[in-house]
C-alpha positions as CSV (number, residue, x, y, z in Angstrom):
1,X,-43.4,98.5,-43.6
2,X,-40.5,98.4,-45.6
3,X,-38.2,98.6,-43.1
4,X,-39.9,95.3,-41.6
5,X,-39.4,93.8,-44.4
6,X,-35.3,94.6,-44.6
7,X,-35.4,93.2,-41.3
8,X,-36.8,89.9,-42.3
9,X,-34.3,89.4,-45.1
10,X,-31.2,90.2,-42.7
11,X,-32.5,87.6,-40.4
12,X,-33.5,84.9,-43.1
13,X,-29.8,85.4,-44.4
14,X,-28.5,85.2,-40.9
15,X,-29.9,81.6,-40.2
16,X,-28.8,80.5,-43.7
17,X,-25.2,81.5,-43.1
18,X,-25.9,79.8,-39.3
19,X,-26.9,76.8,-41.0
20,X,-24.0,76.3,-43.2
21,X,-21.7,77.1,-41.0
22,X,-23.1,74.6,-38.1
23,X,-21.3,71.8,-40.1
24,X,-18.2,73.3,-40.2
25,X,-18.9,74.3,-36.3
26,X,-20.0,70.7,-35.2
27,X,-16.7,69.0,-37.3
28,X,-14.4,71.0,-35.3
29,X,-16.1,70.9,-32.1
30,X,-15.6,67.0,-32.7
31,X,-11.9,67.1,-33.9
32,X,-11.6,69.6,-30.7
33,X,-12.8,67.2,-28.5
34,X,-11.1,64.1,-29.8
35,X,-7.4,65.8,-29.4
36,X,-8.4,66.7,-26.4
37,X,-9.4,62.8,-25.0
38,X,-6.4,61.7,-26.6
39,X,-4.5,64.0,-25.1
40,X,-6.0,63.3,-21.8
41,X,-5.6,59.3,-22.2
42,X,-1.7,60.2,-22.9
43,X,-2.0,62.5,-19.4
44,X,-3.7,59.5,-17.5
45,X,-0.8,57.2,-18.9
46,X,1.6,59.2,-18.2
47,X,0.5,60.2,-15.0
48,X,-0.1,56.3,-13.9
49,X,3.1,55.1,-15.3
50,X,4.9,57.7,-13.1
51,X,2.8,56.9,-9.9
52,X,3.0,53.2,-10.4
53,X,7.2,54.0,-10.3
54,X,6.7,56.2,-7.3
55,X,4.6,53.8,-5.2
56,X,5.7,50.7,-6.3
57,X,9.0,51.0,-3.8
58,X,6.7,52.1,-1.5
59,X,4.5,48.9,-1.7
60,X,7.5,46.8,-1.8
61,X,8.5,48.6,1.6
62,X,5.3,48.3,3.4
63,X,4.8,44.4,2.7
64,X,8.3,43.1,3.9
65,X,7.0,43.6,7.1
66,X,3.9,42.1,6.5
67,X,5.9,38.8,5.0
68,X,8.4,39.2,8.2
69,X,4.9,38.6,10.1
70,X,3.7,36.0,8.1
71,X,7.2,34.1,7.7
72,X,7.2,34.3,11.9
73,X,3.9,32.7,12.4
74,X,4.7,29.9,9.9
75,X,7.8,29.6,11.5
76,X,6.2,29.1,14.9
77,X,3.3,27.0,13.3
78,X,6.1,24.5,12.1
79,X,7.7,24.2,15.6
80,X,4.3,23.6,17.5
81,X,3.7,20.1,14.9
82,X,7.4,19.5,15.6
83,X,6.8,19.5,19.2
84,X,3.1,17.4,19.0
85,X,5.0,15.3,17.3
86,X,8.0,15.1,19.6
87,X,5.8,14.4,22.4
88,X,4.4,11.7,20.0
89,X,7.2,10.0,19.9
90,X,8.5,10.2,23.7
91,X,4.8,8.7,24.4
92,X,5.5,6.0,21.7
93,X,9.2,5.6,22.7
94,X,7.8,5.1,26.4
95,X,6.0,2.4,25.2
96,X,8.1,0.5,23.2
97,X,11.2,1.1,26.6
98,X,8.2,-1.0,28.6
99,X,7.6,-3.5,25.8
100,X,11.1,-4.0,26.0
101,X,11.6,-3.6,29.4
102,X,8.9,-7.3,29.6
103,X,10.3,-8.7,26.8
104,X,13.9,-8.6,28.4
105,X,12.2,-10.2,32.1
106,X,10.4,-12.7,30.1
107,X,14.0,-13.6,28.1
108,X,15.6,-14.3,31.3
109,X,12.7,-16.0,32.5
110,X,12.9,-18.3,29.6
111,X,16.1,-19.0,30.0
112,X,15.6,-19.9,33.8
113,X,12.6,-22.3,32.9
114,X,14.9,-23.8,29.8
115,X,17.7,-24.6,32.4
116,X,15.4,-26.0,35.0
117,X,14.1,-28.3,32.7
118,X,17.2,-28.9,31.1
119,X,15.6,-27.5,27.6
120,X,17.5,-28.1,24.6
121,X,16.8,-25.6,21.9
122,X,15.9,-27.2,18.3
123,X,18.5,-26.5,15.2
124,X,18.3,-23.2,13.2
125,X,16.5,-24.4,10.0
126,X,18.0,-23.9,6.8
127,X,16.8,-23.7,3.5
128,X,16.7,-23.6,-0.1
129,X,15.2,-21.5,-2.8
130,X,14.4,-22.9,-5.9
131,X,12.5,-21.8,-8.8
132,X,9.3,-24.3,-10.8
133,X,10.0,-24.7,-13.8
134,X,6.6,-27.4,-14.9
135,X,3.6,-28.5,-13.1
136,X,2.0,-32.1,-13.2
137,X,-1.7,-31.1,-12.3
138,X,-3.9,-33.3,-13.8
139,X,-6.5,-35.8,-12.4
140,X,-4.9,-38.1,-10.5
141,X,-2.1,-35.7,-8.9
142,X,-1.5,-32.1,-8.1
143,X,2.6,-31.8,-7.7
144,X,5.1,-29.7,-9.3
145,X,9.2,-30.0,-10.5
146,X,11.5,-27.7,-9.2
147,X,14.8,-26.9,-10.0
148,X,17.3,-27.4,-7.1
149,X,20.3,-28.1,-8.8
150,X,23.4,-30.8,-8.1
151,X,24.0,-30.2,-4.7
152,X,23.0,-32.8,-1.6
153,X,21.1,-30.4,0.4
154,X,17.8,-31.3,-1.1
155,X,16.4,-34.6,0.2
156,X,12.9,-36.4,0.4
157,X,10.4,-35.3,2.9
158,X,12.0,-31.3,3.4
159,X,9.2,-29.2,3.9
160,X,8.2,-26.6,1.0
161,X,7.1,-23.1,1.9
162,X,5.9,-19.9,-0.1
163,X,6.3,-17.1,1.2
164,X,2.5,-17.2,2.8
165,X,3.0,-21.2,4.1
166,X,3.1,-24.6,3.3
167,X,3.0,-25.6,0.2
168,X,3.9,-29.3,0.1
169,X,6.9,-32.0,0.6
170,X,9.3,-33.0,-1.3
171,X,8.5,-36.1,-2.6
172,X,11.0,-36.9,-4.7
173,X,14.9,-36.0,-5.2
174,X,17.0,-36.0,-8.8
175,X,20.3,-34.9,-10.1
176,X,18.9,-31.1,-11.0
177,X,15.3,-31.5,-10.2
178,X,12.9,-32.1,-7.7
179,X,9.2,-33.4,-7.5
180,X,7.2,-31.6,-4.9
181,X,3.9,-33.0,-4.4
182,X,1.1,-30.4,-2.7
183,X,-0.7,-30.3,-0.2
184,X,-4.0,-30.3,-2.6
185,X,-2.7,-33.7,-3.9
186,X,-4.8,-36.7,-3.0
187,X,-2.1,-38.5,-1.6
188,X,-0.8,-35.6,0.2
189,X,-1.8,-36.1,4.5
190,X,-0.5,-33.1,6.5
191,X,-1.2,-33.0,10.3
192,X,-2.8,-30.0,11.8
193,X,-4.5,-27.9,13.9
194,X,-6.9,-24.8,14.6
195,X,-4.3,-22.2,15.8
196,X,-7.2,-21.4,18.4
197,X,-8.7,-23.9,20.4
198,X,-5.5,-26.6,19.1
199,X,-8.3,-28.4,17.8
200,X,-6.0,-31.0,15.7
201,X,-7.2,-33.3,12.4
202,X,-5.6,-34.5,9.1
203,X,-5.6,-31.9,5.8
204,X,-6.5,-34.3,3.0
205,X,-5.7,-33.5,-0.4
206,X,-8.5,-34.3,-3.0
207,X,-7.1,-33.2,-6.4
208,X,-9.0,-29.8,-5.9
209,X,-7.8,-26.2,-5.2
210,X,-9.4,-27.2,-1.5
211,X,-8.1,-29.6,0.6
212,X,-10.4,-30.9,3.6
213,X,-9.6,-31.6,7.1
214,X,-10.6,-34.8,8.5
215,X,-10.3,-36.9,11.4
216,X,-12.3,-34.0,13.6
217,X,-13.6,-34.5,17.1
218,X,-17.3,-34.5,16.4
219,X,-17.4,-32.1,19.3
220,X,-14.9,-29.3,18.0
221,X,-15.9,-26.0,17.9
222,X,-14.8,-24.6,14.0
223,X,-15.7,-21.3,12.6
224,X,-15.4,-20.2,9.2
225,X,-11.8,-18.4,8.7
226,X,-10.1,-20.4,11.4
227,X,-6.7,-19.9,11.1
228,X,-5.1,-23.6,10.6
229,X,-1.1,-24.2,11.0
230,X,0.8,-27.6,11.3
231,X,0.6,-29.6,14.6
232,X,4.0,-31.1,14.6
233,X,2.8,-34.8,15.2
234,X,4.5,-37.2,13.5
235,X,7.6,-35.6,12.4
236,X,7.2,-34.6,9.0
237,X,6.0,-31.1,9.7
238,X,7.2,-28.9,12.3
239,X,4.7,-27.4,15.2
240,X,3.4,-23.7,13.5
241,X,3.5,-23.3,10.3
242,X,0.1,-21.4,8.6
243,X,-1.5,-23.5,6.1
244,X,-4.7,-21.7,5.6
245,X,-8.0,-21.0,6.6
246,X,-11.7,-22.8,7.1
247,X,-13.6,-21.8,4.1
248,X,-16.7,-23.9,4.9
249,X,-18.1,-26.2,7.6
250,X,-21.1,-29.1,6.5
251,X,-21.7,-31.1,9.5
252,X,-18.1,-32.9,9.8
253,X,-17.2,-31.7,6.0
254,X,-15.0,-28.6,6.6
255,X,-12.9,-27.4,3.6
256,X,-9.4,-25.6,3.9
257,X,-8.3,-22.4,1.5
258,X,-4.9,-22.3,1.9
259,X,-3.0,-19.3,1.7
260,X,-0.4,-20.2,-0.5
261,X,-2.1,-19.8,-4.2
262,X,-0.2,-23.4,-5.5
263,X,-1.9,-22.8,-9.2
264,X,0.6,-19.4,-9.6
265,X,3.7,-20.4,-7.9
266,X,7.3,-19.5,-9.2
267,X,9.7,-19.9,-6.1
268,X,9.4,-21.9,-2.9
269,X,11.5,-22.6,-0.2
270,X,12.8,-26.0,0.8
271,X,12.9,-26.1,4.1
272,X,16.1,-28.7,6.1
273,X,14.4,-28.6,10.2
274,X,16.3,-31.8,10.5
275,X,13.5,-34.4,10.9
276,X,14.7,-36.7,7.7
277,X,16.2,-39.1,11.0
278,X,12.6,-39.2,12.4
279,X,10.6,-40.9,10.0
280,X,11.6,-43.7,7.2
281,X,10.9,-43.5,3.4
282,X,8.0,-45.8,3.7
283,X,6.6,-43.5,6.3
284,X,7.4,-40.5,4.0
């Protein structure tokens, strides 16, 4: 019995002293372990560090043959476009050799018909750029002052271009300036035509931003954005020029945009094509 009982006491004592020393046991077992990962981390660093060093070359090695590859099939890609578009343009260039090719036959052609019918060639116009410096829009008139300066080139009844088509004539001629009265100006009468069908009438001016073209045949056939350009009959304006376009058509009513905006123009050209001989000042 007793010695049961000494046997009981040793192993009471033995889990006491188990117990405070688990603790201790568990604290070191902890520290143990955390040197130890740290230690490891510093391994895998290391150990990385030298591998990257090792195979880096290595890497470096293996892909300048993979850019030698790639750099060859770029190169090749760029010489196929280069040769699409070489053929490109010795398909284009063919064309243009035939183009010219007809324009040189009909040249000489030309030239044949202009000395069969003994065709004289009309002068080389010349003109003159001048600036506006003032308008004179108001109810009555739609005209404008440019300056041309002191020279004797300007005279009455020159032509006045934009650089989109007629603008007016001049109408008047001073020392420095010049009155150019518009084609939008009531008493303004230009003769033209439908660059189409040569359907020819009379752009009126009415004071408005759109001039009308009377004096139709009742039997012409107009559509809306008709190109119009200058006839050439009686003198004043040359055969060609582009005035504008029909804008609307009521019965025998048909209005005319031009295509010179005359309410924002800065520079014109004066235009000399040598037709002051053909037509007197009253006429003008």
């Amino acid at each position: 019995m007793k010695r049961r009982r000494s046997l009981f006491i040793h192993l009471s004592y033995i889990r006491i002293l188990a117990k405070k020393f688990a603790i201790v046991i568990l604290v070191i077992s902890a520290f143990a372990m955390m040197l130890l990962n740290k230690t490891e981390s510093l391994i895998i660093e290391k150990t990385s560090s030298v591998a990257t060093d090792m195979i880096s070359p290595m890497v470096d090695f293996l892909v300048v043959p993979a850019r030698l590859v790639a750099g060859v099939y770029d190169y090749f890609g760029e010489i196929k476009e280069v040769y699409k578009d070489n053929q490109n343009l010795k398909e284009e260039n063919k064309k243009l050799l035939n183009m010219y090719d007809k324009m040189k036959v009909l040249e000489v052609e030309n030239k044949l018909l202009g000395s069969l019918l003994n065709y004289v060639a009309p002068p080389e116009a010349k003109f003159v750029t001048a600036r506006i410096i003032a308008e004179e829009g108001d109810a009555f008139s739609h005209s404008v002052i440019a300056y041309t300066g002191n020279g004797d080139a300007v005279k009455k009844g020159q032509v006045v271009l934009s650089d989109r088509g007629v603008v007016g004539r001049v109408d008047k001629v001073g020392n420095m300036y010049s009155k150019i009265l518009l084609i939008t100006d009531i008493n303004s009468r230009v003769p033209v035509m439908v660059e189409k069908n040569r359907v020819r009438g009379i752009l009126a001016g009415d004071n408005t931003s759109i001039p009308k073209m009377i004096f139709i045949p009742l039997d012409a056939e107009l559509n809306i954005g008709d190109r119009i350009v200058t006839s050439g009959v009686a003198g004043v304006f040359p055969a060609g020029l582009p005035v504008g376009k029909v804008a609307a058509i009521d019965k025998n009513n048909v209005t005319i945009k031009p295509y010179s905006n005359l309410d924002s123009l800065e520079y014109v050209r004066i235009v000399d094509y040598g037709l002051e001989g053909i037509i007197n000042d009253e006429q003008q």
